[in-house]
C-alpha positions as a Markdown table, in Angstrom:
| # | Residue | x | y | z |
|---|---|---|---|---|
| 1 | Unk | -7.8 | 23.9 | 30.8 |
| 2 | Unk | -5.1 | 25.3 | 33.0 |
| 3 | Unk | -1.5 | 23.7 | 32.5 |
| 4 | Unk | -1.3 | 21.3 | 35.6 |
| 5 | Unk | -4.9 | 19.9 | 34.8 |
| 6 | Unk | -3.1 | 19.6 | 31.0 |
| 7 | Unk | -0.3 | 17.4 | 32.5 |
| 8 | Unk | -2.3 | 15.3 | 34.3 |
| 9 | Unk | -5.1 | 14.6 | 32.2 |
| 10 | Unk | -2.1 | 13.6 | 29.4 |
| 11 | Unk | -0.7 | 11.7 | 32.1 |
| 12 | Unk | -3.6 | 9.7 | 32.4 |
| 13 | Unk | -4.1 | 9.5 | 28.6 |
| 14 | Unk | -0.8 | 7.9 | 28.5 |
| 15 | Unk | -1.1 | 5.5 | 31.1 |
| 16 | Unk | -4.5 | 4.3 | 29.6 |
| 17 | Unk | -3.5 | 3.7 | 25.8 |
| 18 | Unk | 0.0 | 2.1 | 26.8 |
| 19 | Unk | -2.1 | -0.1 | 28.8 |
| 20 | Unk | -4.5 | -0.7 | 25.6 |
| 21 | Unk | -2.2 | -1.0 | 23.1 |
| 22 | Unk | 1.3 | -2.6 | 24.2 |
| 23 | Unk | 1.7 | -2.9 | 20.2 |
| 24 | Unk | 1.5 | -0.1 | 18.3 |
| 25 | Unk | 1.4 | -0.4 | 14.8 |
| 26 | Unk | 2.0 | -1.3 | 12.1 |
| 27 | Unk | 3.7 | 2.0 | 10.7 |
| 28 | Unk | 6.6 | 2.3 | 8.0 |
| 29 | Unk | 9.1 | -0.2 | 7.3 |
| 30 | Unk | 12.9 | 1.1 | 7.3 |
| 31 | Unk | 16.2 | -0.3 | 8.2 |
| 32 | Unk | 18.5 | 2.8 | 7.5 |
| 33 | Unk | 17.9 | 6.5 | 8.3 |
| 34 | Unk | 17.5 | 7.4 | 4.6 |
| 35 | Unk | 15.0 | 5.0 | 3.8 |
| 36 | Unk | 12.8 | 6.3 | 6.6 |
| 37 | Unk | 13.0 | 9.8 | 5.3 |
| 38 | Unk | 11.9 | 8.5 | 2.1 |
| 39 | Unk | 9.0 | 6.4 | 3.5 |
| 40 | Unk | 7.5 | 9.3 | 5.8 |
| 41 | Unk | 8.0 | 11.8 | 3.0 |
| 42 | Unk | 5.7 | 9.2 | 0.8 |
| 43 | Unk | 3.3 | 8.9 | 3.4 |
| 44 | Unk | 1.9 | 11.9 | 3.2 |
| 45 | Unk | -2.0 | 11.5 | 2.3 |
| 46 | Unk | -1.0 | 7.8 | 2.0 |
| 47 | Unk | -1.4 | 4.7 | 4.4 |
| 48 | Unk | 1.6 | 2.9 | 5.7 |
| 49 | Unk | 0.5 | -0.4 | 4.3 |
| 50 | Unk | 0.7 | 1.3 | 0.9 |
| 51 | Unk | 3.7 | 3.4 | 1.1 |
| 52 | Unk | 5.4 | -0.2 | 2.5 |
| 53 | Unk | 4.4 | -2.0 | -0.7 |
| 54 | Unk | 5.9 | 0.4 | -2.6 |
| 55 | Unk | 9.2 | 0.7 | -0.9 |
| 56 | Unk | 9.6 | -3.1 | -0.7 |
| 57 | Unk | 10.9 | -2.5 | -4.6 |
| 58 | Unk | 11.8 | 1.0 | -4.2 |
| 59 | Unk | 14.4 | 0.4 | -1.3 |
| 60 | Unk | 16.0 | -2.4 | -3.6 |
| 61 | Unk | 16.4 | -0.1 | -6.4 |
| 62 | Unk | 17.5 | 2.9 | -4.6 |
| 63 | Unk | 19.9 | 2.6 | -1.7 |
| 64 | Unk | 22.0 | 5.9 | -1.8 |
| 65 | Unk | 21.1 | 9.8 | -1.1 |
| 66 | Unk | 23.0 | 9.4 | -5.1 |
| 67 | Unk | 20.5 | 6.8 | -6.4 |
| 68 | Unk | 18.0 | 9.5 | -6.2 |
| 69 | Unk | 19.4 | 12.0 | -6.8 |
| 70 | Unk | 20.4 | 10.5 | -10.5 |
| 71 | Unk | 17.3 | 8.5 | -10.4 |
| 72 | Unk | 15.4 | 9.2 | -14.0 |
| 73 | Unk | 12.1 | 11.3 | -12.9 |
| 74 | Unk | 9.8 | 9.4 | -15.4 |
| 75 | Unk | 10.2 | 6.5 | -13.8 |
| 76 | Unk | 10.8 | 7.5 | -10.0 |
| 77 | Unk | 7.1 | 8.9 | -10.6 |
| 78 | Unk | 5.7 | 5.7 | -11.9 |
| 79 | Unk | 7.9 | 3.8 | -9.0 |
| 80 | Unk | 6.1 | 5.7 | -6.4 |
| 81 | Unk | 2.5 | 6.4 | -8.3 |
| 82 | Unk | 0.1 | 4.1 | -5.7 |
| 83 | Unk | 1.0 | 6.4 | -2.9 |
| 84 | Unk | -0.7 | 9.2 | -4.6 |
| 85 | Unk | 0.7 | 12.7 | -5.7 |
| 86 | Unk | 3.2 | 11.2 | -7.4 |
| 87 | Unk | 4.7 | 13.9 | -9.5 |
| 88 | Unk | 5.7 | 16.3 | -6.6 |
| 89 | Unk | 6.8 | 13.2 | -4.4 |
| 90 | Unk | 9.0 | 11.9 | -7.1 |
| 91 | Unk | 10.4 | 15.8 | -7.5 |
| 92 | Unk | 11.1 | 15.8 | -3.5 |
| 93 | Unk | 12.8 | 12.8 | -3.2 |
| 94 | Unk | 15.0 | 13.4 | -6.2 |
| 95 | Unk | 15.9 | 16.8 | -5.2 |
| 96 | Unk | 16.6 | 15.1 | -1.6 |
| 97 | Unk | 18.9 | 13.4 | -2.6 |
| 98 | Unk | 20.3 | 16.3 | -4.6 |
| 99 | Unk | 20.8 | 18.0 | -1.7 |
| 100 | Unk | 21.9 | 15.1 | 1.0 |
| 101 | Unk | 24.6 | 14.9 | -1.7 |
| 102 | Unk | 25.7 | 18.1 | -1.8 |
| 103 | Unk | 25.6 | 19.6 | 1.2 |
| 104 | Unk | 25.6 | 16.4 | 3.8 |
| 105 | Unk | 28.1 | 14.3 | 2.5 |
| 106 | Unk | 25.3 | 11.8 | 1.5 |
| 107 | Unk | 24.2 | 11.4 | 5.0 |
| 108 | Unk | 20.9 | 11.9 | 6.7 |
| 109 | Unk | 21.9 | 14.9 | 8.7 |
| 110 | Unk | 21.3 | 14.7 | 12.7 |
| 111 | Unk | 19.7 | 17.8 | 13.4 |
| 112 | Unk | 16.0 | 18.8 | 13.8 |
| 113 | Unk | 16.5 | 22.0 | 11.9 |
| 114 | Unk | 18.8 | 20.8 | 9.1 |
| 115 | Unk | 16.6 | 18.1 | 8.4 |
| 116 | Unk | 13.7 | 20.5 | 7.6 |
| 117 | Unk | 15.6 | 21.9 | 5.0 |
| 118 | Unk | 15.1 | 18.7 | 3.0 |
| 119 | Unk | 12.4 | 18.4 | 0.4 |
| 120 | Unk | 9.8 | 17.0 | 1.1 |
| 121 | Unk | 10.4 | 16.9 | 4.8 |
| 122 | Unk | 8.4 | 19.0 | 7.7 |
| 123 | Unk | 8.3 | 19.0 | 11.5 |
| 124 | Unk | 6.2 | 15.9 | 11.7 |
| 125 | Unk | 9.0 | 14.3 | 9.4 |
| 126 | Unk | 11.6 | 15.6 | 11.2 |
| 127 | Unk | 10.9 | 14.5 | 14.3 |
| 128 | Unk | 9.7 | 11.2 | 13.8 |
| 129 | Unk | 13.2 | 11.3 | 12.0 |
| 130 | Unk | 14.7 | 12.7 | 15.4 |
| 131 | Unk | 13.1 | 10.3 | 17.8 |
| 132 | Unk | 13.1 | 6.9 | 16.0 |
| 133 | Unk | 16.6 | 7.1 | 14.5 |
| 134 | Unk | 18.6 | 9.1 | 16.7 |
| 135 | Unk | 16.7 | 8.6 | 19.7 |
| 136 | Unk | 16.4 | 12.6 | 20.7 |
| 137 | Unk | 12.7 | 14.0 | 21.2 |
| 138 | Unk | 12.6 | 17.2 | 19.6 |
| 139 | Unk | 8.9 | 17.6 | 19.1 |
| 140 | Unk | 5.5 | 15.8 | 18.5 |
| 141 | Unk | 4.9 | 14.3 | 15.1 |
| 142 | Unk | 1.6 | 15.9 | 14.4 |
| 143 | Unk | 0.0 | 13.6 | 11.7 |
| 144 | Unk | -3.8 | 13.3 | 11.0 |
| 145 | Unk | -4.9 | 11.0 | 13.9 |
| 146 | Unk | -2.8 | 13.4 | 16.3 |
| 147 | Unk | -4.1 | 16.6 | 15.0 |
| 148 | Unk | -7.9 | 14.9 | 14.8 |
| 149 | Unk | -8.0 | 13.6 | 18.0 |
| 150 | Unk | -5.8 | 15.7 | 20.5 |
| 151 | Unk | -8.1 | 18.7 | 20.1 |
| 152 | Unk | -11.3 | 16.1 | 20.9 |
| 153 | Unk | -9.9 | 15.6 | 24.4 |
| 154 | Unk | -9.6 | 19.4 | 25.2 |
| 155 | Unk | -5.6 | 19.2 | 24.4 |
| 156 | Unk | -6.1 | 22.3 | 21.4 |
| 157 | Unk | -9.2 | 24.3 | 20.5 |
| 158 | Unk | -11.3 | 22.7 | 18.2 |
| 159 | Unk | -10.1 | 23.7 | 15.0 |
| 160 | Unk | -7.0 | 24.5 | 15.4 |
| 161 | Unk | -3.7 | 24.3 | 13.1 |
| 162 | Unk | -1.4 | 21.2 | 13.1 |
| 163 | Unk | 1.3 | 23.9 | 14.3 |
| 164 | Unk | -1.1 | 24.9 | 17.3 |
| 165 | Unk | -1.9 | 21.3 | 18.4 |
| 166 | Unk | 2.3 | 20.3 | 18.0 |
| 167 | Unk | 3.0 | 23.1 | 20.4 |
| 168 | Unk | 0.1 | 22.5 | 22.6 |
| 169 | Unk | 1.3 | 18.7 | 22.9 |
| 170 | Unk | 4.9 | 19.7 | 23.2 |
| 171 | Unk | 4.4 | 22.1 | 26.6 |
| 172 | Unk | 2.5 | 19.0 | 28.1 |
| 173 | Unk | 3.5 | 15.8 | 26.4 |
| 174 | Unk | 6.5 | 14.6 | 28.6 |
| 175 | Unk | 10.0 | 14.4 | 26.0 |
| 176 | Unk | 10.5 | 11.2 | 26.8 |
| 177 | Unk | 6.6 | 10.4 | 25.6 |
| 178 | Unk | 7.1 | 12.4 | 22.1 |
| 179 | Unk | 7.3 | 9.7 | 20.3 |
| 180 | Unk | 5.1 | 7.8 | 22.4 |
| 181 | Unk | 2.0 | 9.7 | 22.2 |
| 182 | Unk | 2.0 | 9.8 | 18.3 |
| 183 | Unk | 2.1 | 6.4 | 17.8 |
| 184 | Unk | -0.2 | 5.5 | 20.7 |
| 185 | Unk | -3.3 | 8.3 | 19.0 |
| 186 | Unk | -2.4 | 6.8 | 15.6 |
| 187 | Unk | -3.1 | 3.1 | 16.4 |
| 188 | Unk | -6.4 | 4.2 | 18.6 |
| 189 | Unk | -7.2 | 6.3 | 15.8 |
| 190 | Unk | -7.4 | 3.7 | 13.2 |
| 191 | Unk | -8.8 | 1.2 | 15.9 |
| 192 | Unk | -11.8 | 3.3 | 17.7 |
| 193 | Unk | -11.7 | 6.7 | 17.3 |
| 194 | Unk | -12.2 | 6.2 | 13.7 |
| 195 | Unk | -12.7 | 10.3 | 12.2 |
| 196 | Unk | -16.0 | 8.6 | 9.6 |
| 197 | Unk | -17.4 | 6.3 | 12.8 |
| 198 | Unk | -15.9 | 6.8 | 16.1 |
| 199 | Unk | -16.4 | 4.4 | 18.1 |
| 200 | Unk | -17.1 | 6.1 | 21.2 |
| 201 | Unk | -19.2 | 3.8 | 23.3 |
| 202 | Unk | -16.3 | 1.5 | 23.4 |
| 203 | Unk | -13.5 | 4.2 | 24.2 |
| 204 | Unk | -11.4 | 3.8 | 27.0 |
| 205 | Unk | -10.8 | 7.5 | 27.0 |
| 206 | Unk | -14.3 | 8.6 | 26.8 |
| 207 | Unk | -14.6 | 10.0 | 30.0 |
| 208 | Unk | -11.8 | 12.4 | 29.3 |
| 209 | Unk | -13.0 | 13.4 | 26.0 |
| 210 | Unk | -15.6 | 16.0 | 26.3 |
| 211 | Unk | -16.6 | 15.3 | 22.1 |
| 212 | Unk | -16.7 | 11.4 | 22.8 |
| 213 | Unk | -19.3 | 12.1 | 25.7 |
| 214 | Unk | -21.8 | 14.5 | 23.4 |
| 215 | Unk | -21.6 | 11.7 | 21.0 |
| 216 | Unk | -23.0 | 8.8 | 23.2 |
| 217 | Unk | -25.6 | 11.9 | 24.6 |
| 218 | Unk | -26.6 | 11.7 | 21.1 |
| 219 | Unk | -27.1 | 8.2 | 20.3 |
């Protein structure tokens, strides 16, 4: 697909699932720029719903970059256990805050880069980091909805690596629609374009998705 077909077929893919979904959601809860690093680092091969049942206690318990990074790791790995891979999410967010503390002052650092040097914390982390906290679009947050569904409506070869589909995204995804477009594919993922039983015959992007269209052909 040549580029200006790219940007107006996304255009269009926009247009339709803001219409569809005025609400997106629901995704992490947070109220401070730390505790969404933690919760995004925790939802790694995790639902939000889960990873929001455990930080209703965790947030309570552990309100400082210090807090974890002093936090005892026997129990930090029980604390976080439900949201799976405990053990190496418990070592990341204590050695976060090992490292907020000692070379950030204790602060969430405010820079796309800088934040990837976190534990724990990639370019999907970082830029949902980026976009929701201090409102600057570096990059698409490539999560598994995104990097599923993208490539279905010709956006990335089939197949391709979450690093091919982010870059693909970024050169057509409008900055201002970053964040937008991730949160938009995650709540039609989980609603119709479901990756076990897509729903095709009832997608309102069917007729831009080549894969959706060889699916009804099939039915």
């Amino acid at each position: 697909m040549r580029v200006k077909e790219s940007h107006k077929k996304m255009n269009e893919v926009l247009e339709r699932l803001k219409k569809e979904y005025p609400v997106t959601g629901p995704f992490l809860d947070w109220t401070t720029p730390l505790e969404l690093v933690v919760a995004t680092a925790l939802s790694a091969q995790c639902t939000d719903e889960r990873v929001n049942m455990v930080t209703k206690d965790l947030f309570k318990k552990y309100k400082t970059a210090q807090d974890y990074a002093q936090a005892d790791i026997s129990a930090l790995e029980q604390e976080v256990y439900s949201t799976g891979f405990y053990r190496n999410k418990a070592k990341n967010l204590k050695k976060m805050g090992e490292v907020l503390v000692r070379d950030y002052d204790g602060e969430v650092p405010r820079d796309f880069k800088e934040l990837q040097k976190l534990p724990g914390v990639a370019k999907k982390t970082a830029a949902i980091i980026m976009s929701k906290v201090f409102d600057q679009h570096e990059s698409v947050a490539v999560d598994t909805h995104v990097h599923r569904i993208a490539p279905l409506l010709g956006f990335a070869p089939l197949g391709a690596s979450i690093e091919q589909v982010r870059k693909s995204l970024n050169g057509i995804v409008p900055t201002e629609d970053y964040l937008n477009i991730n949160e938009l594919m995650i709540t039609h993922g989980r609603a119709v374009c479901i990756a076990r039983r897509p729903q095709c015959a009832k997608c309102i992007l069917i007729d831009l998705c080549p894969q959706g269209q060889n699916n009804i052909k099939d039915i």
